[in-house]
C-alpha positions in Angstrom: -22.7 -186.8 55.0 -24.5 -183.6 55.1 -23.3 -180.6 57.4 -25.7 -179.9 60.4 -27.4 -176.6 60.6 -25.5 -174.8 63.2 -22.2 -175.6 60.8 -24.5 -174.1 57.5 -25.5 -171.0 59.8 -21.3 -170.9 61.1 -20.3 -170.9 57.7 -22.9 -168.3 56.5 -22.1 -165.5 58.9 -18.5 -165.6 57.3 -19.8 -164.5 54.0 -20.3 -161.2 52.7 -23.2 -159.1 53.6 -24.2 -159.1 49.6 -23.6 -162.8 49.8 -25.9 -163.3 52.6 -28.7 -161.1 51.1 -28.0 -163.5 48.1 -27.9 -166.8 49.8 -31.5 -165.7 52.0 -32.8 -165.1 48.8 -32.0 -168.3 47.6 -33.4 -169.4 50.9 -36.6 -168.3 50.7 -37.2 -168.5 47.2 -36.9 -172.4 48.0 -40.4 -171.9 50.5 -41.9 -170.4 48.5 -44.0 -171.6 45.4 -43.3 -168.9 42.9 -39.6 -167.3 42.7 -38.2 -164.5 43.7 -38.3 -162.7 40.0 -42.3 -163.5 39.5 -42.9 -162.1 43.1 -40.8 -159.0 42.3 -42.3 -158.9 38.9 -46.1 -159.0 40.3 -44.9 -156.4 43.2 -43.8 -154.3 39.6 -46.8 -154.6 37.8 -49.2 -153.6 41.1 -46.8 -150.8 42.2 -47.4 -149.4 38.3 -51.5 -150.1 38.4 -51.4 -148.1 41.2 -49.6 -145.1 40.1 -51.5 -145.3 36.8 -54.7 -145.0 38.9 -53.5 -142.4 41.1 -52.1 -140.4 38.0 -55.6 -141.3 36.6 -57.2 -139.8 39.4 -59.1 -143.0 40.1 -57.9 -143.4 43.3 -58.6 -142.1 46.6 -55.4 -140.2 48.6 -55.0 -139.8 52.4 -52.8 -136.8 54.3 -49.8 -139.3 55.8 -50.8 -137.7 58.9 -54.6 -139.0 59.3 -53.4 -142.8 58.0 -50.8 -142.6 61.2 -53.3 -141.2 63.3 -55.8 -144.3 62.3 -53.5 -146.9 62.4 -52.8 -145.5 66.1 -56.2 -145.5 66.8 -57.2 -148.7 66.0 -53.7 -150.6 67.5 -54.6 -149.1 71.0 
């Protein structure tokens, strides 16, 4: 016989915090349809496009200050 949920989520919160990261990795790696790695791997390879482009001077660059005040803007 299988353990309900509210026993799984009991027994969770007794682990340690690293083992709790670990075990809602696990978690959601089981949603999801690629793992973990290939989604941190992807995230890796955009994050260094993107700094390749911006070293390149290809891309465009915004003052922190005016994105904050846009994203203000338009959430009002």
């Amino acid at each position: 016989m299988s353990a309900s949920l509210a026993e799984i989520e009991q027994q969770a919160r007794t682990l340690s915090p690293d083992e709790r990261a670990r075990l809602a990795e696990v978690l959601l790696e089981s949603l999801q349809n690629g793992s973990l790695s290939e989604i941190e791997t992807a995230w890796r390879l955009e994050i260094e496009d993107r700094v390749a482009a911006y070293d390149r001077g290809e891309m465009a660059i915004f003052p922190a200050e005016d994105v904050f005040a846009e994203a203000k803007r338009i959430t009002r």
